[in-house]
N, C-alpha and C positions, 0 to 999 in steps of 0.2 A: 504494500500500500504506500499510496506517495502523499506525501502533501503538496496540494498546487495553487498557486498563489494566481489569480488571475488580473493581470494589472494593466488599465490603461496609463500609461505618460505618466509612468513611475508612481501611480497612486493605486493602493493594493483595492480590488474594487470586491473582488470575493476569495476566500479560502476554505479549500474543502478536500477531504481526503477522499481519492480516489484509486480505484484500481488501474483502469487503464489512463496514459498520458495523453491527450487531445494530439494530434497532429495537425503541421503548419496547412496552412487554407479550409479547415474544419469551419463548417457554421455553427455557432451556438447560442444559448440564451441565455441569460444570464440578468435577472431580477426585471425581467421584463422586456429588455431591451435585447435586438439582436443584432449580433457582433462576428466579425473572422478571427481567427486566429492567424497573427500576424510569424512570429517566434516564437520559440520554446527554446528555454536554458536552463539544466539543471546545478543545483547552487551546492547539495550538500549530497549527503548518502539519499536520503531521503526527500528532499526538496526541489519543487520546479517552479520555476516563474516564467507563466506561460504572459504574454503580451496578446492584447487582443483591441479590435479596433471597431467602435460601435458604429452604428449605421445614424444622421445626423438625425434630429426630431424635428421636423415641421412643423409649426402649428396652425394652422389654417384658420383657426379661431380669429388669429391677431388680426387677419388682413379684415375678415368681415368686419369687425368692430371698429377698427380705422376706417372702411365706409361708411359706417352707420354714424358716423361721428360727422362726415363732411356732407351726408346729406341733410343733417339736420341742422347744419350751420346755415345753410342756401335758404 
């Protein structure tokens, strides 16, 4: 069993022990959001910091309400 650090831009985002090691271009999920596996580097006997790159969050909310905001100035 390994312990795997899952970290974007050097900030540990989840840690969890696993059996099998994720391999680089893997999709996965992780607290909702989904993300690539960028790198993997093992640090100790036991330890890996896997790097991973989330996919960006749109919000689409923002743009409606900045309309509704300049029609009701007119």
């Amino acid at each position: 069993m390994y312990a795997v650090h899952f970290m974007e831009k050097n900030i540990i985002v989840l840690t969890q022990v696993l059996r099998d090691i994720p391999a680089v271009e893997d999709e996965l999920k992780i607290k909702g959001r989904k993300g690539k596996v960028i790198s993997v580097q093992e640090t100790e006997e036991n330890g890996i910091h896997v790097q991973v790159e989330f996919e960006q969050i749109v919000d689409k909310n923002k743009a409606a309400i900045k309309e509704l905001g300049k029609k009701k100035r007119k």
